[in-house]
PLY file of the C-alpha trace (Angstrom):
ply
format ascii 1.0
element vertex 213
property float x
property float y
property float z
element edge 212
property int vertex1
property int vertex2
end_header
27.00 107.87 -6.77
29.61 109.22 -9.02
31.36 107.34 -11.59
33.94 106.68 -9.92
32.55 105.05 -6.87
31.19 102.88 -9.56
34.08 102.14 -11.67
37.41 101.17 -9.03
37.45 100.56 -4.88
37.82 103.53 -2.30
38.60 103.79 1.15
34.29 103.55 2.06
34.98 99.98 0.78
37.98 99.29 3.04
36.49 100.70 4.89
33.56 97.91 4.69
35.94 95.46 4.58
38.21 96.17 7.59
34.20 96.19 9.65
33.26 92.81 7.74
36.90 91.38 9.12
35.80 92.48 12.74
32.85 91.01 12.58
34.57 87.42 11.37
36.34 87.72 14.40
33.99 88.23 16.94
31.40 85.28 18.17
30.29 83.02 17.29
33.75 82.62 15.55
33.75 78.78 14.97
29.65 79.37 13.06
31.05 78.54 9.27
27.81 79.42 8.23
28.67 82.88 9.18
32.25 83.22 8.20
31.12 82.43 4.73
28.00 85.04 4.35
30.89 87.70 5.89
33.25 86.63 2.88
30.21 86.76 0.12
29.19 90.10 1.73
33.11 91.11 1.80
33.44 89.95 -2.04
30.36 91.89 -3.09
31.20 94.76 -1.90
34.63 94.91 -3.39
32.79 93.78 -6.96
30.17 95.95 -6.11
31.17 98.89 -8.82
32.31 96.61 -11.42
29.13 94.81 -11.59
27.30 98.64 -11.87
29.74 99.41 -14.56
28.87 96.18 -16.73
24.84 96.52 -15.64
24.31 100.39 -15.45
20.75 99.81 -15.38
19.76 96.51 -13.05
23.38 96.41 -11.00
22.45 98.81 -8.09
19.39 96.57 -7.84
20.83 93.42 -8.28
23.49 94.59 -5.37
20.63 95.75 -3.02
18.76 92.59 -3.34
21.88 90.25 -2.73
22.51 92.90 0.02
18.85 92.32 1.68
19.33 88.31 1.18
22.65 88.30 2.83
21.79 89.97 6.20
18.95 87.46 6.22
20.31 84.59 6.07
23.19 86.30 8.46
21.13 86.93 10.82
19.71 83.55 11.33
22.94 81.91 11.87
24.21 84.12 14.66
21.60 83.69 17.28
19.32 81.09 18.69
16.43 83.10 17.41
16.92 85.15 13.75
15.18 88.57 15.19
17.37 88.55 18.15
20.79 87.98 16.61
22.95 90.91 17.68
23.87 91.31 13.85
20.99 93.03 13.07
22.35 96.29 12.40
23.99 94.30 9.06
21.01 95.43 7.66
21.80 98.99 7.64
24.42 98.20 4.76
21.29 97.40 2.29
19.94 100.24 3.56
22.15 102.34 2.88
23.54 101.15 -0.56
20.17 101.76 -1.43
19.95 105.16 -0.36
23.36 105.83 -1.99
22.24 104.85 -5.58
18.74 105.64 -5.08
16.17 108.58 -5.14
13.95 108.94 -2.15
11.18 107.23 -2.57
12.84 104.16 -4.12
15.17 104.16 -0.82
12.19 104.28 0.99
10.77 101.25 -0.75
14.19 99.24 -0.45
14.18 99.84 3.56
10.35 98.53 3.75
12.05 95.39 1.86
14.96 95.08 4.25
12.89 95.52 7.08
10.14 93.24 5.79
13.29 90.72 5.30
14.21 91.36 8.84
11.19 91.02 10.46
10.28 87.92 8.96
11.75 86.05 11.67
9.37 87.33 13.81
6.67 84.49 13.33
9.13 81.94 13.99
9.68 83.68 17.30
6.13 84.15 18.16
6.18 80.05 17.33
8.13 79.17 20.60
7.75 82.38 22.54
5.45 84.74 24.01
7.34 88.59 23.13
5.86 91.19 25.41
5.24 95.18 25.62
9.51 96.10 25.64
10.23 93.44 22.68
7.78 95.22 19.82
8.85 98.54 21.22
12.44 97.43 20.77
11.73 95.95 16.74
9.88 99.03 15.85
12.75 101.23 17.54
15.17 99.06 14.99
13.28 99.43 12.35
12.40 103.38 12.71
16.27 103.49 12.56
16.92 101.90 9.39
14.51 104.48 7.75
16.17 107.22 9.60
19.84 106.25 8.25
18.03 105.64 4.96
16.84 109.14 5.00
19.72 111.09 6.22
21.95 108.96 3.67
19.65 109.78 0.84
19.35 113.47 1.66
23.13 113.96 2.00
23.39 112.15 -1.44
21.26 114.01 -3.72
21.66 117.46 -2.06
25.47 116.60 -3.59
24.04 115.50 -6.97
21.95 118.71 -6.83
25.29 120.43 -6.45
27.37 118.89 -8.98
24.92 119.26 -11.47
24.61 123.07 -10.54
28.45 123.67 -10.95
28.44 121.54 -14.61
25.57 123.97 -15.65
27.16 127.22 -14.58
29.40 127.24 -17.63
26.38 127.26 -20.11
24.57 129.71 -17.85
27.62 132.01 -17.91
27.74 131.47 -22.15
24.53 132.12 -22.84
24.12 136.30 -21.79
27.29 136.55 -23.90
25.67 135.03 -27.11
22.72 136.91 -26.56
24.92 139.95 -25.98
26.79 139.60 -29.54
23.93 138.66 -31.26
21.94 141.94 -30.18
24.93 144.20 -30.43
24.86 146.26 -33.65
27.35 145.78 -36.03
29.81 148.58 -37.12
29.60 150.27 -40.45
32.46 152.02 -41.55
30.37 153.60 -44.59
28.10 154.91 -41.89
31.19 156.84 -40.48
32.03 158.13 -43.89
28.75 159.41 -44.49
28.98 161.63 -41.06
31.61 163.24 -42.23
31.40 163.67 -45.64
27.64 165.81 -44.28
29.71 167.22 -41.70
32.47 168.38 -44.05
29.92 169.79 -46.54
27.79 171.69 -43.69
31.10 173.30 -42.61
31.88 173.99 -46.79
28.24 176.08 -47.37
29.46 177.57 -44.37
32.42 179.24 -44.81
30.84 180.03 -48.65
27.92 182.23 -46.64
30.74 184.04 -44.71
33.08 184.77 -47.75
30.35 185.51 -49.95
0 1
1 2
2 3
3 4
4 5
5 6
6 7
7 8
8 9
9 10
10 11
11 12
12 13
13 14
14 15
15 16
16 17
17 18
18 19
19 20
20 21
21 22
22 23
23 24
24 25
25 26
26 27
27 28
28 29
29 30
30 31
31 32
32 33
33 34
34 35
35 36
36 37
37 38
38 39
39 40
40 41
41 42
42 43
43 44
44 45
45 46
46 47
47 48
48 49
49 50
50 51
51 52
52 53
53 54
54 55
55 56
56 57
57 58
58 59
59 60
60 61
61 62
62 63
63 64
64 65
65 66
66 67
67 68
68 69
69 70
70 71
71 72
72 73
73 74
74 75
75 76
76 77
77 78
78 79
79 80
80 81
81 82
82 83
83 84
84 85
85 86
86 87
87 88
88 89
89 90
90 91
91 92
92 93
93 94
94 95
95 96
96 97
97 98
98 99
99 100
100 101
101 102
102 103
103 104
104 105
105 106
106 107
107 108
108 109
109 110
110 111
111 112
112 113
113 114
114 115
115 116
116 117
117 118
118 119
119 120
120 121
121 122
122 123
123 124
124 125
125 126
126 127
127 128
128 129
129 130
130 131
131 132
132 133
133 134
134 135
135 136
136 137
137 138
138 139
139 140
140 141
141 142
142 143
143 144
144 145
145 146
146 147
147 148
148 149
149 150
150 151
151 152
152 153
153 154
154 155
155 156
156 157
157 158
158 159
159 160
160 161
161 162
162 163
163 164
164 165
165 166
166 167
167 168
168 169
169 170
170 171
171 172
172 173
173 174
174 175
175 176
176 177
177 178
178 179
179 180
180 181
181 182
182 183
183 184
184 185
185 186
186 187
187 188
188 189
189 190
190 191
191 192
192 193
193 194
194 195
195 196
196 197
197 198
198 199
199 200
200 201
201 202
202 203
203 204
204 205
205 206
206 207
207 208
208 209
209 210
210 211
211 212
């Protein structure tokens, strides 16, 4: 993202904020368990530019990571079985963090992780049930739609990059003809100019000697 999304909060994260708040206040409400991953999510997210700003290189990875762990141990506190929980789609905000710092094959990599981190609680599901035809179909159908947010995220993000770096280049572009231009340009002589007409003055001299000769 720009510097700015990585230096102070904007509306996107109160955005997040006012959507983490909903969440706190929807079942199961009285899980303190969950009320406290919502608040660590809630405070990373606002701290989430300052710690870029200090770590520049690791912080966008750090944040994805504590992102990824977040939503999984979210998940597993809101319903009697972790891949069921109706708070799945928390994982889309990994996701797409990811895909907003991210070039497209890295964002690519970070969804495999949050959907690897997601579908971990598959084999404690397949421990006390037996899933059938509709539930795989329904996992992969979650999962093909983290990459597809990751993707569309990530597209929308460097096409803007490409962009921005375009319209910081143009001024260069636009300098450069007009070097080249006064560099090639011949300079002016004024001893040139007196030599034309001091020839031209003496041509017109010899003749108007012939003719009064």
């Amino acid at each position: 993202m720009t510097d700015a999304r990585a230096s102070k909060l904007n509306w996107l994260d109160v955005l997040w904020l006012v959507f983490l708040a909903g969440l706190a206040a929807l079942p199961p409400v009285k899980e303190y368990h969950k009320q406290l991953i919502l608040l660590a999510i809630g405070i990373l997210q606002l701290f989430e530019g300052w710690i870029i700003s200090r770590l520049p290189r690791r912080g966008t990875a750090y944040i994805v990571l504590l992102k990824i762990a977040l939503a999984t141990i979210l998940i597993d506190h809101t319903g009697e079985v972790g891949i069921n929980s109706s708070y799945y789609p928390i994982f889309y905000l990994p996701v797409v963090t990811a895909a907003e710092y991210f070039g497209p094959w890295a964002t690519l990599c970070w969804t495999a992780l949050a959907s690897a981190a997601y579908c971990s609680y598959l084999y404690p599901a397949l421990q006390e049930y037996e899933p059938t035809t509709e539930s795989y179909s329904l996992l992969a159908i979650r999962i093909l739609f983290f990459f597809l947010a990751a993707m569309l995220v990530n597209r929308f993000v460097v096409e803007n990059r490409r962009q921005t770096k375009r319209y910081q280049e143009l001024p260069k572009r636009l300098r450069k003809p007009i070097a080249n231009w006064s560099r090639r340009r011949p300079r002016h002589d004024v001893r040139n100019d007196w030599r034309r007409w001091g020839n031209f003055l003496r041509v017109w001299r010899m003749k108007f000697e012939i003719l009064w000769v």
